[in-house]
Backbone bond lengths (Angstrom), bond angles and torsions (degrees), N, CA, C in turn:
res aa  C-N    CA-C-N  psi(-1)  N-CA   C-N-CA  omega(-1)  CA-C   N-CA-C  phi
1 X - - - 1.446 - - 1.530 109.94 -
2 X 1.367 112.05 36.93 1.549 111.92 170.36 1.209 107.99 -95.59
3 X 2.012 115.14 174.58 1.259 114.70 179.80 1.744 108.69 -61.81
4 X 1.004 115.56 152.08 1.585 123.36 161.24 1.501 121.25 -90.18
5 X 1.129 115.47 176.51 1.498 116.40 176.83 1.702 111.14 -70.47
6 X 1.158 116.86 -37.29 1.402 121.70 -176.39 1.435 112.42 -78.15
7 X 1.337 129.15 -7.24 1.221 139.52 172.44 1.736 109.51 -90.36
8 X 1.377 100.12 -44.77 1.878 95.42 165.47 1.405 115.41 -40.01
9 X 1.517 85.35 -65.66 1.996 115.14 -169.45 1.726 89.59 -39.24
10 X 1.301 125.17 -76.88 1.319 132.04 -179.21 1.517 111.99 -17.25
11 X 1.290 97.95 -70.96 1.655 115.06 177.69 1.225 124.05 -53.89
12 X 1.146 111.32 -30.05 1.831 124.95 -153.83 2.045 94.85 -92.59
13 X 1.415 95.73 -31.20 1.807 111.90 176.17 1.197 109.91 -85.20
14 X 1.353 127.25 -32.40 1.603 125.36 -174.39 2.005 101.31 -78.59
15 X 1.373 96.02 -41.52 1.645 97.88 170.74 1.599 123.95 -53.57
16 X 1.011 110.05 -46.83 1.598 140.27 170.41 1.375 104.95 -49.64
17 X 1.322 119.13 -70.50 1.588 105.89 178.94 1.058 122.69 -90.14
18 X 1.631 110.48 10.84 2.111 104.27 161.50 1.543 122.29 -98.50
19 X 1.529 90.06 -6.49 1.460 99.29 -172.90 1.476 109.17 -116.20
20 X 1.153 121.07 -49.80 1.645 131.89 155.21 1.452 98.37 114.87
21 X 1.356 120.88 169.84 1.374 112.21 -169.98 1.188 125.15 -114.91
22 X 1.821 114.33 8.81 1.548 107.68 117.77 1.203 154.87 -26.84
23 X 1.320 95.79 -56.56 1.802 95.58 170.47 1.044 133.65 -129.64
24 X 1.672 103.39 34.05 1.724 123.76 147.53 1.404 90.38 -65.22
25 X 1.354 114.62 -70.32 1.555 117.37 -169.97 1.702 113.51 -44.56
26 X 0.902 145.24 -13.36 1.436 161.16 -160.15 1.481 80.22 -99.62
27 X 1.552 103.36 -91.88 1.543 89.91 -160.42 1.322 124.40 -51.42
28 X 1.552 128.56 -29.20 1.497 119.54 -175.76 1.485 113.69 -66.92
29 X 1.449 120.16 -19.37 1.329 131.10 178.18 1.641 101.04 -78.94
30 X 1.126 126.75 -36.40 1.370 124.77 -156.05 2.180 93.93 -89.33
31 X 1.795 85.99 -37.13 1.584 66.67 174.81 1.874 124.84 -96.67
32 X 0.946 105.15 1.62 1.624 120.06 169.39 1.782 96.95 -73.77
33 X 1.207 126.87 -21.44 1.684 132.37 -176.19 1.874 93.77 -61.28
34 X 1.785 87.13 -67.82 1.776 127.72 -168.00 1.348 84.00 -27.23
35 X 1.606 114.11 -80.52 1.547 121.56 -147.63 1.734 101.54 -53.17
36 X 1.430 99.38 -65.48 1.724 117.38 -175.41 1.971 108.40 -38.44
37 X 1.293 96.34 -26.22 1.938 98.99 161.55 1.037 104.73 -78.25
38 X 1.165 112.22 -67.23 1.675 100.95 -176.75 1.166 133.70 -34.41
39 X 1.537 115.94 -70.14 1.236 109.31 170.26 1.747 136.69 -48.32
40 X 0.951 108.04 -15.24 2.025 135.16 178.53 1.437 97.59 -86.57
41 X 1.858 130.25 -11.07 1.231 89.18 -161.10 1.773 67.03 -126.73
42 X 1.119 120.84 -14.98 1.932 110.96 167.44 1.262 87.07 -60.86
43 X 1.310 133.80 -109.00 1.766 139.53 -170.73 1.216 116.59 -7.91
44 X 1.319 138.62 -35.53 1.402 144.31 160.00 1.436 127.61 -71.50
45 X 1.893 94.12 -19.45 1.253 84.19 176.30 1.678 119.66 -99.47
46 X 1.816 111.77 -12.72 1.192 154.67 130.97 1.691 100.78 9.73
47 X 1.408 88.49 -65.52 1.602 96.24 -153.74 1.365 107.02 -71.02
48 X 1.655 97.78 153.61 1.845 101.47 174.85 1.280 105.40 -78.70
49 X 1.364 110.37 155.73 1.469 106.45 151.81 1.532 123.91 -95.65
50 X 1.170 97.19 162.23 1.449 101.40 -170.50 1.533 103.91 -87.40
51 X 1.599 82.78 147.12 2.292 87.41 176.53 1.661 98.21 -132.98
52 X 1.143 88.15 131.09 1.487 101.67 178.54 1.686 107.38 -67.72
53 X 1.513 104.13 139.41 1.699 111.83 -179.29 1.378 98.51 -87.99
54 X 0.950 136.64 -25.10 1.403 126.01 -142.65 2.085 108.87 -108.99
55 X 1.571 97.85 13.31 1.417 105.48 -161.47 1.254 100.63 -87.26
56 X 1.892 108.49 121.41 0.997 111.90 149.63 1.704 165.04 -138.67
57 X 1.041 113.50 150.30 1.178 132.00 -148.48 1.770 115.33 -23.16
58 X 1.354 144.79 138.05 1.233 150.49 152.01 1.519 122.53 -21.68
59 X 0.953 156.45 131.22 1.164 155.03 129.23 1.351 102.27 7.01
60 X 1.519 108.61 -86.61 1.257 114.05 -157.52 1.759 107.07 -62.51
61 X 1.215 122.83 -27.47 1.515 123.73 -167.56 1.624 93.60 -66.90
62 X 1.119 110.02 -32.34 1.930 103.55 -167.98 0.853 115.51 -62.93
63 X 1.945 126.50 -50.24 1.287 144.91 -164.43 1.455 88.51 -72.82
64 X 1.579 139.15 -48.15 1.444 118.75 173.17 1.068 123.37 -86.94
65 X 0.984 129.68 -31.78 1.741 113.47 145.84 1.338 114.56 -12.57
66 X 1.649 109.27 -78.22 1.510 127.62 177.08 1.704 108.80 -24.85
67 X 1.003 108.05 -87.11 1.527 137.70 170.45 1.519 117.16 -20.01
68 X 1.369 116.13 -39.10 1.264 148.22 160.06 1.352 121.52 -54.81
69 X 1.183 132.35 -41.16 1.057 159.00 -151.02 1.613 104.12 -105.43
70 X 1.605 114.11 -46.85 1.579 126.85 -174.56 1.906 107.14 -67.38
């Protein structure tokens, strides 16, 4: 009791002439955009950031550091 192929076909034609095939094409473009962001902005968000090794510390951060520590 699942859909059949002739029930798509049905559907897939009733969509077609309420919507027209202008702007089926609109939306599949607009949502092929959607995804193609998406994925660019997971992967970007993916990435490490970089930390510099070589950073160093303030004057003032040491002496409280120090201080911190006592």
């Amino acid at each position: 009791m699942g859909i059949g192929i002739s029930e798509l076909l049905l559907l897939l034609l009733i969509v077609v002439v309420v919507f027209g095939t202008q702007r089926l094409r609109n939306v599949g473009a607009d949502l092929g955009a959607a995804i193609k962001g998406f994925k660019n902005a997971v992967k970007d968000q993916d990435a490490p950031t970089p930390v510099a090794k070589d950073k160093k510390p303030i004057d003032g951060e040491t002496a409280t550091k120090q201080q911190e520590k006592t």
